[in-house]
VMD Tcl script that builds the backbone (N, CA, C; Angstrom):
set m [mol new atoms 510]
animate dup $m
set s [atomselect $m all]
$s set {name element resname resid chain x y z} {
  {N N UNK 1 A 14.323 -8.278 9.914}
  {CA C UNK 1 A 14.776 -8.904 8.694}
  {C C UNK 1 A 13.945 -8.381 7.534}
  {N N UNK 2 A 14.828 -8.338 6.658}
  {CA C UNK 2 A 13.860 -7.927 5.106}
  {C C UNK 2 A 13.085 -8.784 4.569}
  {N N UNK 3 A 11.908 -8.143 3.734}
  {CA C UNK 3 A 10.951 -9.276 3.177}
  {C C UNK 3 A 11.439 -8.964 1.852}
  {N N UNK 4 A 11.665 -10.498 1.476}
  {CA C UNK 4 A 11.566 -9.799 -0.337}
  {C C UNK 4 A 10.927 -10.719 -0.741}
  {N N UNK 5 A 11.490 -10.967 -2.605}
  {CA C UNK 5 A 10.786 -12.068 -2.811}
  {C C UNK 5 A 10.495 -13.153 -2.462}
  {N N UNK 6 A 11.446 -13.951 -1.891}
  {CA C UNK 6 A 11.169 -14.903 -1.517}
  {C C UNK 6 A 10.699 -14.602 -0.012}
  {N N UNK 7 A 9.814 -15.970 -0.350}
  {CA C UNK 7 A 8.760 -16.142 0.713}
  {C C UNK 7 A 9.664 -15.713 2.395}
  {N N UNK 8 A 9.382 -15.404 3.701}
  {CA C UNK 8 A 10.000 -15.690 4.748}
  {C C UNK 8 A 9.085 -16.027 5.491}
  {N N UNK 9 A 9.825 -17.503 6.505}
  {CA C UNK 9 A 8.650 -18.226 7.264}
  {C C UNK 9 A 8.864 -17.235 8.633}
  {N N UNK 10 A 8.154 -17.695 10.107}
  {CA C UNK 10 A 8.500 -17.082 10.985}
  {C C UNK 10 A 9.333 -18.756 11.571}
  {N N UNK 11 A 9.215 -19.932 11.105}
  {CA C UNK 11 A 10.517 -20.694 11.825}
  {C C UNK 11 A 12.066 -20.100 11.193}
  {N N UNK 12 A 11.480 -19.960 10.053}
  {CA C UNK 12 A 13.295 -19.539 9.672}
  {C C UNK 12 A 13.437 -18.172 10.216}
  {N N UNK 13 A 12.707 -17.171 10.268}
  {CA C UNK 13 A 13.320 -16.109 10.417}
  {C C UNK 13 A 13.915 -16.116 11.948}
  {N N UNK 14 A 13.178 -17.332 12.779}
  {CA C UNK 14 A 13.856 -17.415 14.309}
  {C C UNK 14 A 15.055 -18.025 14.391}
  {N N UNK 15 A 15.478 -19.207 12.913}
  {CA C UNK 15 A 16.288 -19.288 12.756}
  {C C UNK 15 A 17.536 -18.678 12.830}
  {N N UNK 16 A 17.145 -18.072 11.575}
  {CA C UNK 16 A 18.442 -16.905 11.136}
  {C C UNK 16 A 18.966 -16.097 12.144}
  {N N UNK 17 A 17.824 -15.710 13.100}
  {CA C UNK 17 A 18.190 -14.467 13.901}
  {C C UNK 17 A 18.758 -15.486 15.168}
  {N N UNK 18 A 19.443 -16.456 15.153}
  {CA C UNK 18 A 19.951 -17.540 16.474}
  {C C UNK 18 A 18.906 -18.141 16.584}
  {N N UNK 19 A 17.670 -18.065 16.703}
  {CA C UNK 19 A 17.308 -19.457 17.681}
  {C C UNK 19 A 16.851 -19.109 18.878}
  {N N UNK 20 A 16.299 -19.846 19.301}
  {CA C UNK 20 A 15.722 -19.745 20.800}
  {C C UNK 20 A 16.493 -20.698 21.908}
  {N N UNK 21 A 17.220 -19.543 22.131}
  {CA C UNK 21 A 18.380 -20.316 23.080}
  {C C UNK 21 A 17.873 -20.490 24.619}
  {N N UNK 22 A 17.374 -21.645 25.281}
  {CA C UNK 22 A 16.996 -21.700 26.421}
  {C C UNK 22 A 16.833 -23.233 26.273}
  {N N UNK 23 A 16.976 -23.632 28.053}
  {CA C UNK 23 A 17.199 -25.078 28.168}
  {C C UNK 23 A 15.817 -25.697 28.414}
  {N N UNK 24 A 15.116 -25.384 28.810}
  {CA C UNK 24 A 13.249 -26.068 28.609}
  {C C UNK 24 A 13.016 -24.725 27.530}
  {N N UNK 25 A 12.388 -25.891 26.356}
  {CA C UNK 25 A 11.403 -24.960 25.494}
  {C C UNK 25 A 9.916 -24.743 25.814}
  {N N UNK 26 A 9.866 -25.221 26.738}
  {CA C UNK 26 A 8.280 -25.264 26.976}
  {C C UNK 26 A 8.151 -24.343 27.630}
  {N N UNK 27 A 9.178 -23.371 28.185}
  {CA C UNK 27 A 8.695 -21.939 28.891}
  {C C UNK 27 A 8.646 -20.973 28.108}
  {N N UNK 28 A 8.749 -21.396 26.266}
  {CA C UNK 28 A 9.315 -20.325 25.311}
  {C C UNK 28 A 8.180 -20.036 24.579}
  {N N UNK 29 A 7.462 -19.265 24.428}
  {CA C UNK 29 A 6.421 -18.548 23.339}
  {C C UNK 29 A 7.071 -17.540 22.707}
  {N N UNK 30 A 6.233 -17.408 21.239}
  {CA C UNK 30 A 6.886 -16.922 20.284}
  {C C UNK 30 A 5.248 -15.861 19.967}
  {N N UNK 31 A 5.428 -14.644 19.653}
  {CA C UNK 31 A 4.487 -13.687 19.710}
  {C C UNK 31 A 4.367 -13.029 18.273}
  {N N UNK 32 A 3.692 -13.343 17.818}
  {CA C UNK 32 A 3.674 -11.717 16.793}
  {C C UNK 32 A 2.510 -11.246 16.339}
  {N N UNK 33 A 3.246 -9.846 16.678}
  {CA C UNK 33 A 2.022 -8.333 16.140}
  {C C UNK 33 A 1.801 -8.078 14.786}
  {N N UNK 34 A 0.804 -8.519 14.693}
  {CA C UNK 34 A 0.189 -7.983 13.073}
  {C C UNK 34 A -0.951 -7.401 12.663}
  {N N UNK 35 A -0.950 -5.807 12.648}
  {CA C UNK 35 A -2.259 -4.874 12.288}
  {C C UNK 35 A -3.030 -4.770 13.047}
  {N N UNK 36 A -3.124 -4.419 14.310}
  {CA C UNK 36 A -3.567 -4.411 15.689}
  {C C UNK 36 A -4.308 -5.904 16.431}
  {N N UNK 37 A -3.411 -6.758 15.714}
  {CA C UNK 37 A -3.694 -8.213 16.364}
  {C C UNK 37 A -2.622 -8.868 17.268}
  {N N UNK 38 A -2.794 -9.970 17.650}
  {CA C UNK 38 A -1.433 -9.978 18.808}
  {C C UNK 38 A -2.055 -12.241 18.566}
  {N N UNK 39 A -1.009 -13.005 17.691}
  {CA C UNK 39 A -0.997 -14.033 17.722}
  {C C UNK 39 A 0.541 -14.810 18.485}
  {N N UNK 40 A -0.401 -15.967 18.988}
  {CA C UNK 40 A 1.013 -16.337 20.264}
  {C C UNK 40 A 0.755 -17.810 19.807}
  {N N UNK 41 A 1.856 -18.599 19.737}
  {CA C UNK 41 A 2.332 -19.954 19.296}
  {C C UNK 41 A 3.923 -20.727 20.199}
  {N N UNK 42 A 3.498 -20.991 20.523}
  {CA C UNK 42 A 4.358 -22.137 21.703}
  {C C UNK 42 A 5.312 -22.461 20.789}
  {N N UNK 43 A 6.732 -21.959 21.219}
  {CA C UNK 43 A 7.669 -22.574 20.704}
  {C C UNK 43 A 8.140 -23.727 20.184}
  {N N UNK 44 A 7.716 -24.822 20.927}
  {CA C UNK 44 A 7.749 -26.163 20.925}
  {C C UNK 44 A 6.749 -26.526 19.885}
  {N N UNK 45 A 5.613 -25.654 19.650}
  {CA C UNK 45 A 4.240 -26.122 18.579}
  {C C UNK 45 A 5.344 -25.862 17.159}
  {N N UNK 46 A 5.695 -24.314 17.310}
  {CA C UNK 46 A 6.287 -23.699 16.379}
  {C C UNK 46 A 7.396 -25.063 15.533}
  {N N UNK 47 A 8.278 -25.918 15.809}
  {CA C UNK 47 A 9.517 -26.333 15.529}
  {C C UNK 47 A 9.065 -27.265 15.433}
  {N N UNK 48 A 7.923 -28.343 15.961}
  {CA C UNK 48 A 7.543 -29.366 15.339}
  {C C UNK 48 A 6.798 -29.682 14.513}
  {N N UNK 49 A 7.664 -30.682 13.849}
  {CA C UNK 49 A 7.031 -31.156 12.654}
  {C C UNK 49 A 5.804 -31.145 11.706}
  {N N UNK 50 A 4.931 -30.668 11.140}
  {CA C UNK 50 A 3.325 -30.646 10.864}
  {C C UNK 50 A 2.602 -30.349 11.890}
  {N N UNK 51 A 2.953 -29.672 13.076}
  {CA C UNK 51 A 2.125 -29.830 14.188}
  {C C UNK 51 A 1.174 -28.474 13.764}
  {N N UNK 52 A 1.758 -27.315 12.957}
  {CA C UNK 52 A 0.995 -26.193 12.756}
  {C C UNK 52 A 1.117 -25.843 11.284}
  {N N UNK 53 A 0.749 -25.086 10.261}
  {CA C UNK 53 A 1.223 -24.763 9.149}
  {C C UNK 53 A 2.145 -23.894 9.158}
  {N N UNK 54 A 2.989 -23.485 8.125}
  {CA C UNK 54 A 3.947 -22.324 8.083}
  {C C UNK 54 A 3.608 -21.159 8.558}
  {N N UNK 55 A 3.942 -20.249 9.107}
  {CA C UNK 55 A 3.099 -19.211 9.493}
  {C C UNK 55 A 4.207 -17.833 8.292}
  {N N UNK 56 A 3.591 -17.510 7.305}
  {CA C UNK 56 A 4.574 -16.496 6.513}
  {C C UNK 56 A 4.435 -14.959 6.732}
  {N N UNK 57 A 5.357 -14.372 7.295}
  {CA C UNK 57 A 5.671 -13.345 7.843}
  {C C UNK 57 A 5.378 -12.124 6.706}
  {N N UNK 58 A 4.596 -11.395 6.795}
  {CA C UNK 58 A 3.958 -10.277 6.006}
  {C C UNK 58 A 4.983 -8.450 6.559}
  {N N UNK 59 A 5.389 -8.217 5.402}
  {CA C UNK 59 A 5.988 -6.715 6.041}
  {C C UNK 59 A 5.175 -5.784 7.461}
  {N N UNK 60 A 5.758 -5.422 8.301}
  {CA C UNK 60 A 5.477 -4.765 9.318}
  {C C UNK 60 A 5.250 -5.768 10.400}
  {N N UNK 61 A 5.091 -7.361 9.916}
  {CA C UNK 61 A 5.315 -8.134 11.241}
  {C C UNK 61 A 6.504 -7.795 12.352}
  {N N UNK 62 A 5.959 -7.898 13.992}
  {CA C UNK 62 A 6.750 -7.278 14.651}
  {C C UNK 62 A 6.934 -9.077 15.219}
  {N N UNK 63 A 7.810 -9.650 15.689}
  {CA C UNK 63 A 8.384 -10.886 16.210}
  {C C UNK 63 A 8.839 -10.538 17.608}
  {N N UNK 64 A 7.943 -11.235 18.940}
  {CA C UNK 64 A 8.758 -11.377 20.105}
  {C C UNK 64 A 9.021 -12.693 20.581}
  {N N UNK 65 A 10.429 -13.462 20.987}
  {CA C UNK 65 A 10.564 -14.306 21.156}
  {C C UNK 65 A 10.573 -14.818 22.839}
  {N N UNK 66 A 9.491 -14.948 23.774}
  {CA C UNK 66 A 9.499 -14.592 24.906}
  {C C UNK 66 A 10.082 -16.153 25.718}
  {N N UNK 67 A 10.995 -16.002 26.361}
  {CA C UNK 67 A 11.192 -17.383 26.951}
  {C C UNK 67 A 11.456 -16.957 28.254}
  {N N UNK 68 A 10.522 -16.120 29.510}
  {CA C UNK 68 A 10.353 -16.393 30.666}
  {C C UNK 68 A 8.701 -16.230 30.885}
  {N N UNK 69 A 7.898 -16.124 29.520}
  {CA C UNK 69 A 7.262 -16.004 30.163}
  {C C UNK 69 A 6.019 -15.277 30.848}
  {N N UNK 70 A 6.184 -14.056 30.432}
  {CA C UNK 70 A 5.847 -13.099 31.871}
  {C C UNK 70 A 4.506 -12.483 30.765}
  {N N UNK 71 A 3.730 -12.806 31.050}
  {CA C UNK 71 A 2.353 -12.050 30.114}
  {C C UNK 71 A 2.259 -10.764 30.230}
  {N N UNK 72 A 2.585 -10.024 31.582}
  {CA C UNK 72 A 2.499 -8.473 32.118}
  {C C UNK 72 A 3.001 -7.852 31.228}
  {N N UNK 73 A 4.926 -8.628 30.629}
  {CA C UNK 73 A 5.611 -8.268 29.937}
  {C C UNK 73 A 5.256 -7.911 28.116}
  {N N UNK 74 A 4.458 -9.204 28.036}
  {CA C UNK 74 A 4.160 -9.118 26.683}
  {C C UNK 74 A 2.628 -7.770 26.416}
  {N N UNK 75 A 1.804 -7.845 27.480}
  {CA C UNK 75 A 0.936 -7.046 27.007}
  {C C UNK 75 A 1.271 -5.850 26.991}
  {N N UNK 76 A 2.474 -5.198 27.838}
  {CA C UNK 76 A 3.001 -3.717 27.976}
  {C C UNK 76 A 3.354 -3.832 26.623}
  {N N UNK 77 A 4.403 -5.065 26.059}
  {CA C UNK 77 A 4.978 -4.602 24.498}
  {C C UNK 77 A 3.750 -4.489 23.835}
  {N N UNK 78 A 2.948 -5.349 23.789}
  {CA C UNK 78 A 2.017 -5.425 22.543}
  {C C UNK 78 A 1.294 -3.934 22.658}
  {N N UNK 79 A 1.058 -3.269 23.898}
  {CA C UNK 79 A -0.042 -2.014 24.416}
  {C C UNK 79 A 1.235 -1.195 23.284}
  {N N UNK 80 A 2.759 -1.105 23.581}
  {CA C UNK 80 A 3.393 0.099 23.128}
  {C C UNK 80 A 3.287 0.002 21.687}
  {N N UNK 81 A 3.021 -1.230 20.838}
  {CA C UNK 81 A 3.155 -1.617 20.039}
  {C C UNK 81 A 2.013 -0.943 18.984}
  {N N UNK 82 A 0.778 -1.292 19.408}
  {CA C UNK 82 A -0.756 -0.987 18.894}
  {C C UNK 82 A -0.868 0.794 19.246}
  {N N UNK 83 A -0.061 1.522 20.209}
  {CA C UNK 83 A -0.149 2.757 20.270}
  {C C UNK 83 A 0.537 3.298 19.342}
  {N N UNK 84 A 1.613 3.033 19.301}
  {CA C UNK 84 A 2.783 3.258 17.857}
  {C C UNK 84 A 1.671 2.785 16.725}
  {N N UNK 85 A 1.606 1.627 16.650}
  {CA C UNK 85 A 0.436 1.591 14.704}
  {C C UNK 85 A -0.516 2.700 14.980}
  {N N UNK 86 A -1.353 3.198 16.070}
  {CA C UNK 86 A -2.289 3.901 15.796}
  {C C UNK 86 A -1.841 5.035 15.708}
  {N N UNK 87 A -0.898 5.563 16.608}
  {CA C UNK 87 A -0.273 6.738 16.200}
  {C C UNK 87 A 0.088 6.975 14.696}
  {N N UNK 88 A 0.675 6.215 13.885}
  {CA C UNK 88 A 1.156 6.150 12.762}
  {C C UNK 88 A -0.339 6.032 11.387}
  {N N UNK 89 A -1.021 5.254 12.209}
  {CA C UNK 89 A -2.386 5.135 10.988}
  {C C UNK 89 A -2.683 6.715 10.907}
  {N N UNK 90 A -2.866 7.467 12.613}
  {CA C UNK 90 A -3.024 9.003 12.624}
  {C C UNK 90 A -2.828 9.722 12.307}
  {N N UNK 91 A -1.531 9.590 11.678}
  {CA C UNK 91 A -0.639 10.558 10.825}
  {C C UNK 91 A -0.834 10.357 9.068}
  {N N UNK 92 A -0.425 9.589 8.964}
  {CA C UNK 92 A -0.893 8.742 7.595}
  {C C UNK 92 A -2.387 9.500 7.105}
  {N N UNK 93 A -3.693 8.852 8.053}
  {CA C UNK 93 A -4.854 9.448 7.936}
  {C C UNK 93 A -4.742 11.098 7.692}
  {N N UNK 94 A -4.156 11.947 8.497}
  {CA C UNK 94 A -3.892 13.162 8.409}
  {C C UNK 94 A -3.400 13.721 7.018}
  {N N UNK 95 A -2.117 13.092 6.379}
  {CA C UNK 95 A -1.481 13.096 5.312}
  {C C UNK 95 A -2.483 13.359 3.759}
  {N N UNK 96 A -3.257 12.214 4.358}
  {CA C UNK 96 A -4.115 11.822 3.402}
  {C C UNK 96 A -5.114 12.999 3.502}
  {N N UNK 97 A -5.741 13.215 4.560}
  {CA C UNK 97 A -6.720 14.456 4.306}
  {C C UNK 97 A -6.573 16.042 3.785}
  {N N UNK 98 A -5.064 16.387 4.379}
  {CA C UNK 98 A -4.188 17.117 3.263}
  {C C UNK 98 A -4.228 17.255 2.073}
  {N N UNK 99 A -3.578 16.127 1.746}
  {CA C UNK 99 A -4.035 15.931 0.329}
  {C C UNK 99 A -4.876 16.064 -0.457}
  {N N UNK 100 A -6.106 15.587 0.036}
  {CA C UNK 100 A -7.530 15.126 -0.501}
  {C C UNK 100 A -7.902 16.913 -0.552}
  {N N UNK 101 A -7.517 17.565 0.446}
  {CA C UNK 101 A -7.658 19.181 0.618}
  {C C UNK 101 A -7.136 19.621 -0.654}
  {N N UNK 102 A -6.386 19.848 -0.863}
  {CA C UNK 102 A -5.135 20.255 -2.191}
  {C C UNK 102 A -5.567 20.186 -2.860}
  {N N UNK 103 A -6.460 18.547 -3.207}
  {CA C UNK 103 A -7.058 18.127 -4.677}
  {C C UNK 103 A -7.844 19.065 -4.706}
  {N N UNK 104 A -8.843 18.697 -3.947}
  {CA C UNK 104 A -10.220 19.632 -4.205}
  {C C UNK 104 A -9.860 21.304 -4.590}
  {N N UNK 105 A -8.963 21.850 -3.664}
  {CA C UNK 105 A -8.505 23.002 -4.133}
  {C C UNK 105 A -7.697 23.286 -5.482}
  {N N UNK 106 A -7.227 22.163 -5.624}
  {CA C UNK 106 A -6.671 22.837 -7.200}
  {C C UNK 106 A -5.316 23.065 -6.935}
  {N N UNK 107 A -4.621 22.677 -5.364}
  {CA C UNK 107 A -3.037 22.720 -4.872}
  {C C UNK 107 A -2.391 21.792 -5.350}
  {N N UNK 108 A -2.689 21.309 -6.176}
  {CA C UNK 108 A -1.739 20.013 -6.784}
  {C C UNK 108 A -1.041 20.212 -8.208}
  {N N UNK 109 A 0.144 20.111 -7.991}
  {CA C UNK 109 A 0.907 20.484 -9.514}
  {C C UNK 109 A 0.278 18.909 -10.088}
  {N N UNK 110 A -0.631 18.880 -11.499}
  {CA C UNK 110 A -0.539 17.816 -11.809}
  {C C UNK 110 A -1.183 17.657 -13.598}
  {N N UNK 111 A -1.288 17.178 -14.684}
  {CA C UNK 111 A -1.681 17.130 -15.888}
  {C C UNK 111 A -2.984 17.015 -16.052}
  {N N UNK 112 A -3.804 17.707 -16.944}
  {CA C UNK 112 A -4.582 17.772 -17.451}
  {C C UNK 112 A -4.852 17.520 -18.766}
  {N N UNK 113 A -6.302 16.966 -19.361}
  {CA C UNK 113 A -6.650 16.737 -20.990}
  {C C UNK 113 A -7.491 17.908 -21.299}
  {N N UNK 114 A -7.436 18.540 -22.236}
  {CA C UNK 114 A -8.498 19.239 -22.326}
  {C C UNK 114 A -9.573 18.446 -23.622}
  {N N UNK 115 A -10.444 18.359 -23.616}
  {CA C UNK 115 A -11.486 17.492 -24.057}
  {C C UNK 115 A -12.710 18.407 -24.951}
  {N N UNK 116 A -12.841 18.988 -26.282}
  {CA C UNK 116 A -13.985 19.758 -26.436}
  {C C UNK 116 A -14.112 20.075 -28.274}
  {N N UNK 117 A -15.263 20.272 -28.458}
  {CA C UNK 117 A -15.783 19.998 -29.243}
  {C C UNK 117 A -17.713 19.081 -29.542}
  {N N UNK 118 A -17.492 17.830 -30.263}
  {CA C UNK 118 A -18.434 17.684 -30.437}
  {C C UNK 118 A -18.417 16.207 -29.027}
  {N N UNK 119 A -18.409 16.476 -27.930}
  {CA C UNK 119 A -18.755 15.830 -26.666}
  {C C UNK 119 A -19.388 16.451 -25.965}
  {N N UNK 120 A -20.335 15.331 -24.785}
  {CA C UNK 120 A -21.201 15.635 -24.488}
  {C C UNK 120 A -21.055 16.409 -23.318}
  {N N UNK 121 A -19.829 16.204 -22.954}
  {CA C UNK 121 A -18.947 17.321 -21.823}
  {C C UNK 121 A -17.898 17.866 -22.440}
  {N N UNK 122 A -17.721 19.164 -22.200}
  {CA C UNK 122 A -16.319 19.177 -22.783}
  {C C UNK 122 A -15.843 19.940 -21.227}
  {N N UNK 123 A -14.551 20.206 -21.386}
  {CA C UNK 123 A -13.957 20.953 -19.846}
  {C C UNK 123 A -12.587 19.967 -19.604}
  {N N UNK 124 A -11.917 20.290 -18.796}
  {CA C UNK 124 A -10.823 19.879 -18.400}
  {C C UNK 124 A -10.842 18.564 -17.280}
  {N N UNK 125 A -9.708 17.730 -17.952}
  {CA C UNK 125 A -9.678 15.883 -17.346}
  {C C UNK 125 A -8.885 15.938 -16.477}
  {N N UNK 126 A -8.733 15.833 -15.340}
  {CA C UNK 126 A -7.347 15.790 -14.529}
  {C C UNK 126 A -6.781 14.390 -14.763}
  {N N UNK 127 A -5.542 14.026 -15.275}
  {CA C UNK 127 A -4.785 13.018 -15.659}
  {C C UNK 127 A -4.373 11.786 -14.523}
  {N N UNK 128 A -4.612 10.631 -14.064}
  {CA C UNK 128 A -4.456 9.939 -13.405}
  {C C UNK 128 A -3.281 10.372 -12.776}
  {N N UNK 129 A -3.030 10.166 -11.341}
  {CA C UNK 129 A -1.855 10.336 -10.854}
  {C C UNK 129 A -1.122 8.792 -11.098}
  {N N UNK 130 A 0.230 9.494 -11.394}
  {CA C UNK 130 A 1.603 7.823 -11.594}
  {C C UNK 130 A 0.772 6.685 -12.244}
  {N N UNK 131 A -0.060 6.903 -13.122}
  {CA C UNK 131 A -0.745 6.361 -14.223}
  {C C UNK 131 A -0.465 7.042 -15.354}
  {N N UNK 132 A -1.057 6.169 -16.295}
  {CA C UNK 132 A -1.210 6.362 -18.201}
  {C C UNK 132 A -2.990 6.354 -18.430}
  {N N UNK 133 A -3.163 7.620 -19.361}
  {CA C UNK 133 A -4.128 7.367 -19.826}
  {C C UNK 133 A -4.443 7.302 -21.508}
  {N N UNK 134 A -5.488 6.789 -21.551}
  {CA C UNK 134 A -6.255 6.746 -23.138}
  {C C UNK 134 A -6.864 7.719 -23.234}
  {N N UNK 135 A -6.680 8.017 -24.766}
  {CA C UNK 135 A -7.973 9.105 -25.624}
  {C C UNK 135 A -8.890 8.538 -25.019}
  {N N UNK 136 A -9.274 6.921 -24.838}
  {CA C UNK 136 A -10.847 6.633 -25.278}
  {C C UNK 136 A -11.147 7.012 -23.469}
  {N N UNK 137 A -10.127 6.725 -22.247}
  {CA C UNK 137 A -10.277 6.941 -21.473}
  {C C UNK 137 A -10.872 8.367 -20.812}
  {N N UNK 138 A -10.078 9.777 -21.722}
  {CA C UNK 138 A -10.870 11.038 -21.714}
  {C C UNK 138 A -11.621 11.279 -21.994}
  {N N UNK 139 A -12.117 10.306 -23.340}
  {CA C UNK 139 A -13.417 10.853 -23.805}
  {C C UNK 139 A -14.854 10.117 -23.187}
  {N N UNK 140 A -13.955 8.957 -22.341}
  {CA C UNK 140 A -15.193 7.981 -21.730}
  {C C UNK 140 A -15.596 9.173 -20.015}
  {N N UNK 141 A -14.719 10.045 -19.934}
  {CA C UNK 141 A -15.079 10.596 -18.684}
  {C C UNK 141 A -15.932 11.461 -19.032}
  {N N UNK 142 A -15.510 12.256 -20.531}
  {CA C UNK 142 A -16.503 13.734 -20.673}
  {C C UNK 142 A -17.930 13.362 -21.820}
  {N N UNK 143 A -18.208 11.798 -21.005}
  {CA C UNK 143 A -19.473 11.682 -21.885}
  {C C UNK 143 A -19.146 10.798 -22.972}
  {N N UNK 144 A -18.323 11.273 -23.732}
  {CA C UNK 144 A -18.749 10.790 -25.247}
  {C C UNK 144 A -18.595 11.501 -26.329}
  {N N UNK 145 A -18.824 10.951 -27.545}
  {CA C UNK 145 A -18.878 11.951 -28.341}
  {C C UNK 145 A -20.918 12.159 -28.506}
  {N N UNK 146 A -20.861 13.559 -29.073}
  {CA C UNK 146 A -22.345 13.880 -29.573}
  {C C UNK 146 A -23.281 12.849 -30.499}
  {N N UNK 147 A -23.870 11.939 -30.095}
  {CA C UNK 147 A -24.556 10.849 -30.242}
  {C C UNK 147 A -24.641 11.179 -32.369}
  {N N UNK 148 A -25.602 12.692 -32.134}
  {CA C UNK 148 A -26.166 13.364 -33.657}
  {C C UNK 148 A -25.435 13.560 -34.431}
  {N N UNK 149 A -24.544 14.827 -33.241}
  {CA C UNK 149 A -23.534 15.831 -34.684}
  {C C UNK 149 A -22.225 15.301 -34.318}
  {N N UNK 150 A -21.802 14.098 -33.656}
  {CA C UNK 150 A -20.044 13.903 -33.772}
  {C C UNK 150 A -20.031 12.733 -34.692}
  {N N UNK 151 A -18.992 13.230 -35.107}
  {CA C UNK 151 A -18.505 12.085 -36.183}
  {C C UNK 151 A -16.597 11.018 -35.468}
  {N N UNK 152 A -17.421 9.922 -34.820}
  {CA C UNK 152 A -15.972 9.103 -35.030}
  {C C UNK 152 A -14.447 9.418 -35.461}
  {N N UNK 153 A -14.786 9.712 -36.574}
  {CA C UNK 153 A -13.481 9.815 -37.437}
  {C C UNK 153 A -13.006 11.104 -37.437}
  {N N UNK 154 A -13.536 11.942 -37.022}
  {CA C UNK 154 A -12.843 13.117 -37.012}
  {C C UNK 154 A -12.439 13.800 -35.345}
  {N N UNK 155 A -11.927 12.987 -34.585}
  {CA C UNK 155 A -11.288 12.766 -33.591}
  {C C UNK 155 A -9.951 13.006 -33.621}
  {N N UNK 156 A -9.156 14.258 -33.057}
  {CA C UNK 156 A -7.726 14.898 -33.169}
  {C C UNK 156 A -7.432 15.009 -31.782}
  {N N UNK 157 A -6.057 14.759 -32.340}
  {CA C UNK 157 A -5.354 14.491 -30.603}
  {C C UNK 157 A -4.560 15.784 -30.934}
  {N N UNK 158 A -4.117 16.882 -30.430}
  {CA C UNK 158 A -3.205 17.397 -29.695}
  {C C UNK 158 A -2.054 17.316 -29.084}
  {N N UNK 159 A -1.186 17.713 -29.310}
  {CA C UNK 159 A -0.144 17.219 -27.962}
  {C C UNK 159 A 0.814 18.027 -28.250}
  {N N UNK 160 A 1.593 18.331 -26.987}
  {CA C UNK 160 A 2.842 19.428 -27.202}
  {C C UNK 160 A 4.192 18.459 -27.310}
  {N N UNK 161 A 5.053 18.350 -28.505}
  {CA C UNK 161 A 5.934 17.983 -29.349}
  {C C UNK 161 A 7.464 18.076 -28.024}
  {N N UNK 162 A 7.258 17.040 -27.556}
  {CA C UNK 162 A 8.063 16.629 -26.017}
  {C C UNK 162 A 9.705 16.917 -27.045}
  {N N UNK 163 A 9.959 16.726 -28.491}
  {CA C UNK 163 A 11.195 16.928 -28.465}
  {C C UNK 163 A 11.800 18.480 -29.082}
  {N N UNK 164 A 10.772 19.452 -28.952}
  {CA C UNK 164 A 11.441 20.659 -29.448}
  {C C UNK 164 A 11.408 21.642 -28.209}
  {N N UNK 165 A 12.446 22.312 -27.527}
  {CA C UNK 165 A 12.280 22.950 -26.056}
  {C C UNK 165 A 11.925 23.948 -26.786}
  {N N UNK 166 A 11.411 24.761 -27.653}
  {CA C UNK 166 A 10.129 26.069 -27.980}
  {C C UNK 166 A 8.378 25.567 -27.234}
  {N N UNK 167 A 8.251 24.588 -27.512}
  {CA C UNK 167 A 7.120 23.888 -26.893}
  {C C UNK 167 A 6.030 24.302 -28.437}
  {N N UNK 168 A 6.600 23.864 -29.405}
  {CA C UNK 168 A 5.261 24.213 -30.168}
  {C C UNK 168 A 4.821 23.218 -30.472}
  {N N UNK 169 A 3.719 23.002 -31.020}
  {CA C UNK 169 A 2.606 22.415 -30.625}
  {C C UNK 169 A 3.038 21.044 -31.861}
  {N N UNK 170 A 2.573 19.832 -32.257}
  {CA C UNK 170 A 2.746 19.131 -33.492}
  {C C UNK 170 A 1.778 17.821 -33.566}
}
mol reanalyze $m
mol bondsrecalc $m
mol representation Tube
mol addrep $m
């Protein structure tokens, strides 16, 4: 089931999905995997009244609704379960070190400030990724301005004139 905004409990979502159809509930446990954890709640705890708090279902919750029973059963799921997340953290992790490679190398198509004059660094800003930045933000990376010889007010922005396709400068 989808998570959206609104909240989803794990009684309703057993709801929605039928119910726990079996004639003693007391043989019925209700399981779920969350981030290499494995929490189990008695059906019967689950549906009565104040007996537990809501339990609210977080994206990637996995839900097993077990009504024979069989623990052998549940730890094989939960084992295939925690091999799949780690497999997947593995890849992910991998992704990420890629990346982090690229950066350092300079493989990344991505924006730059150039920053220079009377600061105490000048050289090139690499631009937040799927962020916005500030002047004061570039100039807070390359130092500053020159404590002596910069003057405040004579601070010029640059920028290439996004509505003329010549690209000149304005």
């Amino acid at each position: 089931m989808p998570i959206t905004l609104t909240p989803l409990y794990l009684d309703e979502a057993i709801t929605e999905a039928g119910g726990v159809a079996i004639s003693d509930p007391t043989n019925a446990t209700v399981r779920i995997y969350r981030d290499d954890q494995s929490y189990q709640i008695p059906a019967t705890k689950l549906f009565a009244k104040n007996d537990i708090p809501k339990v609210l279902l977080h994206n990637g919750d996995r839900v097993f609704v077990d009504t024979e029973y069989s623990v052998e059963l549940a730890e094989g799921y939960m084992r295939q379960e925690l091999e799949l997340a780690k497999f997947q953290r593995d890849v992910l992790e991998e992704q990420r070190d890629i990346f982090k490679t690229r950066v350092s190398m300079d493989a990344v198509s991505r924006d730059y400030v150039y920053v220079f004059g009377e600061v105490k660094n000048q050289g090139r800003w690499p631009l937040p990724f799927d962020q916005y930045a500030t002047l004061a933000d570039a100039m807070f990376e390359q130092g500053g301005i020159q404590p002596v010889t910069g003057n405040p007010r004579r601070i010029y922005l640059l920028r290439k004139n996004r509505d003329t396709a010549s690209g000149e400068w304005g």
